[in-house]
C-alpha positions in Angstrom: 107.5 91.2 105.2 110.5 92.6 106.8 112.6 89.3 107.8 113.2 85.8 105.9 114.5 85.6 102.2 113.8 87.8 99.1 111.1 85.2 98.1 109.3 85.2 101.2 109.6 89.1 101.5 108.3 89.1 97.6 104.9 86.6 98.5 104.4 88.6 101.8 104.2 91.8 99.7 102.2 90.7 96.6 100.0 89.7 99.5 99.9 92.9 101.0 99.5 94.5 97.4 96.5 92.7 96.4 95.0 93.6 99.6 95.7 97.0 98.7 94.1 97.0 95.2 90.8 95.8 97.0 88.7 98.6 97.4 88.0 97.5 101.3 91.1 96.1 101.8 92.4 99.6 101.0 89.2 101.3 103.5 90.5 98.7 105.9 94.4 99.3 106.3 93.5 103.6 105.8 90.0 103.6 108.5 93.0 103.9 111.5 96.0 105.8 111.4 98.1 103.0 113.3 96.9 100.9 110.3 98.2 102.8 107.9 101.7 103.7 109.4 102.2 100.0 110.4 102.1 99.3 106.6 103.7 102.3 106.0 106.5 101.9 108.6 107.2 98.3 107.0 107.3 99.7 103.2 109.3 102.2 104.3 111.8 99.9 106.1 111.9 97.5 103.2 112.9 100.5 100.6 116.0 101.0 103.1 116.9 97.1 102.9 116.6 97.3 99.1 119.4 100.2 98.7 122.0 97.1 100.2 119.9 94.3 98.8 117.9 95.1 95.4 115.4 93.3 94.4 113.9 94.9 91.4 110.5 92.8 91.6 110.2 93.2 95.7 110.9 96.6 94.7 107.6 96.8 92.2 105.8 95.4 95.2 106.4 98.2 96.7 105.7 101.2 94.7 102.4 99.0 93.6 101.5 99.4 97.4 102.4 102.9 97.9 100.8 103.9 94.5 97.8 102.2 96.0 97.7 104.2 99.1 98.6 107.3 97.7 95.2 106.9 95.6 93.1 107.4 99.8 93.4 110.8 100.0 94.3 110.9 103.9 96.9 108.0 103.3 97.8 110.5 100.2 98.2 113.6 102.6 100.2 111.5 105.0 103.0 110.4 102.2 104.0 113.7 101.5 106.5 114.3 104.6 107.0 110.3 105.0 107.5 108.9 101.3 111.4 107.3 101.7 113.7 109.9 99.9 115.2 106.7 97.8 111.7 106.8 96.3 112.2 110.4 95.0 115.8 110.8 94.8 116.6 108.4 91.5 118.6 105.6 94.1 116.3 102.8 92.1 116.5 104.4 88.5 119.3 101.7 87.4 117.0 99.2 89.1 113.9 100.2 87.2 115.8 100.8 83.5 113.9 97.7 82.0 110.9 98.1 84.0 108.9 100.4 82.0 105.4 100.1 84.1 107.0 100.4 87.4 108.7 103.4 86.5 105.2 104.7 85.4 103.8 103.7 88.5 106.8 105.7 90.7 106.0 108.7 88.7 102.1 108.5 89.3 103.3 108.4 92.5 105.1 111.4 93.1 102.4 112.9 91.2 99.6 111.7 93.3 102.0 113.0 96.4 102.7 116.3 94.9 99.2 116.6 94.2 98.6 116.0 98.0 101.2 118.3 99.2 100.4 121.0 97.5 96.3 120.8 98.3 98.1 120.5 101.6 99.3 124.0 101.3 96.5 125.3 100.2 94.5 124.8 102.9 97.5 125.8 105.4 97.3 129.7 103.4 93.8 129.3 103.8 93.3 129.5 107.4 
């Protein structure tokens, strides 16, 4: 996902996406935590590449795959101090001005992440 041109990086990603929106393809890549920061790690990279490069449909690949995770509540819990800062930060905003359902999709996703963190908290006074 991480090397070749911005077509091969888009296929590989869609891939990983629709593996994602399976319900055990999402069990599958969350059941380890090496699982899920391998994808993670990749995503993560590929957000940094995209600040240099953009590529706004590579880049709605990749919020679709970290809305997805965000939606396992351990992957969810783990995205709160990892999520790239160009993610929250408004770096893609010009990218995403005519993409009204991936900017939807971003803000679900600082939602579901805020939603995490501050469950996260919670249980932190708790204890």
């Amino acid at each position: 996902m991480e090397v070749g041109s911005e077509l091969s990086k888009t296929v590989a990603t869609f891939i990983v996406q629709n593996i994602l929106l399976d319900n055990l393809g999402l069990q599958h890549v969350c059941a380890t935590f090496e699982r899920f920061f391998a994808v993670h790690k990749i995503l993560a990279n590929m957000i940094v590449s995209l600040v240099e490069q953009p590529s706004t449909r590579l880049l709605k690949y990749i919020i679709r795959c970290y809305l997805r995770l965000s939606e396992n509540g351990r992957a969810c819990e783990a995205l709160t101090g990892g999520l790239p800062a160009m993610l929250k930060d408004g770096t893609f905003n010009r990218c995403l001005h005519d993409d009204p359902a991936t900017r939807r999709w971003l803000q679900q996703l600082l939602h579901n992440v805020a939603g995490a963190q501050a469950v996260s908290s919670l249980h932190m006074m708790g204890n």
